[in-house]
C-alpha positions as protocol buffer text, in pm:
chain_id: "A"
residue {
  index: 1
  type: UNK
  ca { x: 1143 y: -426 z: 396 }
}
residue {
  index: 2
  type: UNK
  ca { x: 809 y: -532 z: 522 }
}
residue {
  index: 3
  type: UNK
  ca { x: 553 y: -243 z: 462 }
}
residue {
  index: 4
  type: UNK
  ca { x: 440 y: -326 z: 860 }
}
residue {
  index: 5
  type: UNK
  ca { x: 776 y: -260 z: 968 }
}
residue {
  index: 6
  type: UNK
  ca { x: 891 y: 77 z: 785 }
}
residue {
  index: 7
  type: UNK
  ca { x: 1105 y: 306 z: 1025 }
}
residue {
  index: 8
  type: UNK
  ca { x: 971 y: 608 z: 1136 }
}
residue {
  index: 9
  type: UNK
  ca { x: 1294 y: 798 z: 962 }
}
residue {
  index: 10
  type: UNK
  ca { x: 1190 y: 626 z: 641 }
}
residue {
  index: 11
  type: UNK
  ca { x: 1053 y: 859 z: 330 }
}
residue {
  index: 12
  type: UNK
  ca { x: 896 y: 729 z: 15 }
}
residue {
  index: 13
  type: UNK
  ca { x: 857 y: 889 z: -327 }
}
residue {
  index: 14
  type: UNK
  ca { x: 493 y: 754 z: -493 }
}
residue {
  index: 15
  type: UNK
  ca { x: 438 y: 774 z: -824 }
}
residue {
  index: 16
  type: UNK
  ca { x: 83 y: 851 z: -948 }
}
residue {
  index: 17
  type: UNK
  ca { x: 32 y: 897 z: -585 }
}
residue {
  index: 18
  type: UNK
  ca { x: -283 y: 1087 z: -581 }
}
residue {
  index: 19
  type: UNK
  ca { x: -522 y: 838 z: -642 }
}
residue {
  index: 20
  type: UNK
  ca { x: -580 y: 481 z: -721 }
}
residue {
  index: 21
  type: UNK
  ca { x: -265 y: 192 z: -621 }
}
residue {
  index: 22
  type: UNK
  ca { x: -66 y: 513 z: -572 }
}
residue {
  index: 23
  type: UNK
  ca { x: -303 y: 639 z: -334 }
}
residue {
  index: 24
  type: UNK
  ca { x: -340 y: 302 z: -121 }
}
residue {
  index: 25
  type: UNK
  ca { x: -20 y: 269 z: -119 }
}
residue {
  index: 26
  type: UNK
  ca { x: 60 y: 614 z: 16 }
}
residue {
  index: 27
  type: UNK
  ca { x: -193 y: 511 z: 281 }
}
residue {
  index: 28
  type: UNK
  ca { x: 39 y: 171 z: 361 }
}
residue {
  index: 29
  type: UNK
  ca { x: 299 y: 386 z: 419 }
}
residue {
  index: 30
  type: UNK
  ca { x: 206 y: 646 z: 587 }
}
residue {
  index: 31
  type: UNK
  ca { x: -2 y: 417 z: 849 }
}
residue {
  index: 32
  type: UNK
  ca { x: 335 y: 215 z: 887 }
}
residue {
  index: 33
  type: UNK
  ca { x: 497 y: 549 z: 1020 }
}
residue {
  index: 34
  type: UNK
  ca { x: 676 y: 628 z: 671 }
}
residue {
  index: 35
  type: UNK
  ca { x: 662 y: 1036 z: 569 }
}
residue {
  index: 36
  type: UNK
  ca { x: 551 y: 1020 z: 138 }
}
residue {
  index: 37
  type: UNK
  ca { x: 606 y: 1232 z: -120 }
}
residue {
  index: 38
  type: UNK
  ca { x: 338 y: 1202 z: -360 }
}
residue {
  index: 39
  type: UNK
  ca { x: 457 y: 1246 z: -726 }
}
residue {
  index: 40
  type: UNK
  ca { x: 133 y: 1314 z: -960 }
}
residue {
  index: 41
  type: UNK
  ca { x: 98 y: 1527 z: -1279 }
}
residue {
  index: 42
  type: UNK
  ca { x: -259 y: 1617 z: -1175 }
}
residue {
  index: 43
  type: UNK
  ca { x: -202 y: 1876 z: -949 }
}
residue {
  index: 44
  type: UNK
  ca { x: -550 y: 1955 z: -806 }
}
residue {
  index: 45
  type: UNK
  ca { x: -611 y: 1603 z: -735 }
}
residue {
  index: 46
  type: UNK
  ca { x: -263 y: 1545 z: -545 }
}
residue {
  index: 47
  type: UNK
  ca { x: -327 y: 1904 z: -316 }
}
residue {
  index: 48
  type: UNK
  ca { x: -682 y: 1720 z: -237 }
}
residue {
  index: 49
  type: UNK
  ca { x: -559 y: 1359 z: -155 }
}
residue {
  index: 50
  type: UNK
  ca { x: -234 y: 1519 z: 76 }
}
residue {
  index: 51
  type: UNK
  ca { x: -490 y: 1774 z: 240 }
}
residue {
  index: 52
  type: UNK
  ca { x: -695 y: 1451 z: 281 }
}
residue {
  index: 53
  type: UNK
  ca { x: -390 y: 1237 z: 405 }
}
residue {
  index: 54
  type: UNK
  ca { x: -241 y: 1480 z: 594 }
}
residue {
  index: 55
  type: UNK
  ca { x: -370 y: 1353 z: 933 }
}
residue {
  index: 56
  type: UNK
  ca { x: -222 y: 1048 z: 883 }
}
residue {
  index: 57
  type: UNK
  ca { x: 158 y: 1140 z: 844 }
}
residue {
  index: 58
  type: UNK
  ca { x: 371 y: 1379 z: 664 }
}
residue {
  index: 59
  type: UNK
  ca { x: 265 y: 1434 z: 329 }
}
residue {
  index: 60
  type: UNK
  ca { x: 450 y: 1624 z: 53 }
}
residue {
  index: 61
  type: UNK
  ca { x: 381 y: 1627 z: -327 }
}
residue {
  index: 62
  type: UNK
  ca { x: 505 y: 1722 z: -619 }
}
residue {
  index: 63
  type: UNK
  ca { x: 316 y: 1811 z: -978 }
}
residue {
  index: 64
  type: UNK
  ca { x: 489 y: 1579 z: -1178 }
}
residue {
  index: 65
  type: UNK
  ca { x: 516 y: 1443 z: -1570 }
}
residue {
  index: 66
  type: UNK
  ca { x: 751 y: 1130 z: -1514 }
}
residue {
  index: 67
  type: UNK
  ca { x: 784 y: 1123 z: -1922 }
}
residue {
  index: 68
  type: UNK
  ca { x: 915 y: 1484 z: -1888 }
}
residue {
  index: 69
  type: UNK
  ca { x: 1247 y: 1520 z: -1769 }
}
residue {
  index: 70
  type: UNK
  ca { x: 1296 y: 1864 z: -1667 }
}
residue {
  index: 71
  type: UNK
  ca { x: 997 y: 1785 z: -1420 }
}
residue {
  index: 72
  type: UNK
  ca { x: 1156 y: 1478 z: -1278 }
}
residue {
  index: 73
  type: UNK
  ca { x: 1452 y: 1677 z: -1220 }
}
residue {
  index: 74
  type: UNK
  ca { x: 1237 y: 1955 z: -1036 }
}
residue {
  index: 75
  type: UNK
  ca { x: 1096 y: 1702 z: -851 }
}
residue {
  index: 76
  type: UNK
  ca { x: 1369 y: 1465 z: -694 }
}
residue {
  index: 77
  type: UNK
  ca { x: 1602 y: 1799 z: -589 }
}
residue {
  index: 78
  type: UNK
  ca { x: 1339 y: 1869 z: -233 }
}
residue {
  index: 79
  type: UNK
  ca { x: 1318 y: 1473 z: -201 }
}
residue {
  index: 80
  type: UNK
  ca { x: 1703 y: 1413 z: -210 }
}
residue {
  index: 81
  type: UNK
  ca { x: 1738 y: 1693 z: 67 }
}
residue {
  index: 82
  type: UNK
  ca { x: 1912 y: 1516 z: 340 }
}
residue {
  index: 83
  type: UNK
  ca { x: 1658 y: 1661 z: 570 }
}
residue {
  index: 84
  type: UNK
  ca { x: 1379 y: 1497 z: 423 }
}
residue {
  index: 85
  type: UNK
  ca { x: 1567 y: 1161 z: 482 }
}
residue {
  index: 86
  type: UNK
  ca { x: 1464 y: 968 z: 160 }
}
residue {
  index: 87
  type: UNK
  ca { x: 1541 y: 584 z: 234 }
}
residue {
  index: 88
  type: UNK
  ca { x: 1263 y: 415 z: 58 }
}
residue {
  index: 89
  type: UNK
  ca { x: 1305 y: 383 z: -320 }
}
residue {
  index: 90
  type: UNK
  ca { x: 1606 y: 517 z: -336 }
}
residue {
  index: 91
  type: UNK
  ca { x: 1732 y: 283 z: -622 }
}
residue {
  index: 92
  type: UNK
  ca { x: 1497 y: 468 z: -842 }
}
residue {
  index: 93
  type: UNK
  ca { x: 1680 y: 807 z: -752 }
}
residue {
  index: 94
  type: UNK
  ca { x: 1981 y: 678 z: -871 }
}
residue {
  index: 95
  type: UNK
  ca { x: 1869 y: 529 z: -1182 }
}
residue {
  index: 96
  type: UNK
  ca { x: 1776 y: 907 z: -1245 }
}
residue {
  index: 97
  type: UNK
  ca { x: 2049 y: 1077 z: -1061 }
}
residue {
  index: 98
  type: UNK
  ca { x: 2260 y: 1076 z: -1303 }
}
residue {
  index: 99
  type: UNK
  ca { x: 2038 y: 1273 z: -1544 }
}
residue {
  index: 100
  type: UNK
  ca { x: 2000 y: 1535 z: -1292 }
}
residue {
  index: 101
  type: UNK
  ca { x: 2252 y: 1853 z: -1352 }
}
């Protein structure tokens, strides 16, 4: 999928999302029409850069340690809702899924 021509519907998880590539890709997204959920461990930085985002598209975040498994768990459960409509990266959740109890 072309970043230019993301679906509306479409959701994306992003990793060390709150600044930096992360960040400028969040921006990608969310200025193609794509809703984010940005993943970071830093969690005043994330609040700032969705507060900061926020007029661009929905924003979500999680506080996240991707080494720390209990916190990727914690994380992906809101993202797989089916109401958040996760599409984008969604090979990633099931490389993990199967970890998740």
């Amino acid at each position: 999928v072309r970043m230019n021509q993301i679906d509306k519907k479409k959701s994306a998880v992003v990793t060390g999302g709150a600044q930096g590539i992360g960040l400028a890709i969040s921006e990608r997204f969310l200025v193609s029409g794509a809703s984010v959920c940005l993943w970071d461990r830093d969690e005043k930085m994330v609040n700032k850069t969705a507060s900061s985002l926020a007029s661009k598209g929905r924003v979500e975040t999680a506080v996240i340690d991707v080494t720390d498994l209990e916190s990727v768990k914690n994380a992906v459960r809101p993202t797989d809702d089916p109401g958040w409509g996760l599409k984008l990266n969604r090979e990633s959740l099931n490389l993990i899924r199967p970890y998740i109890v």
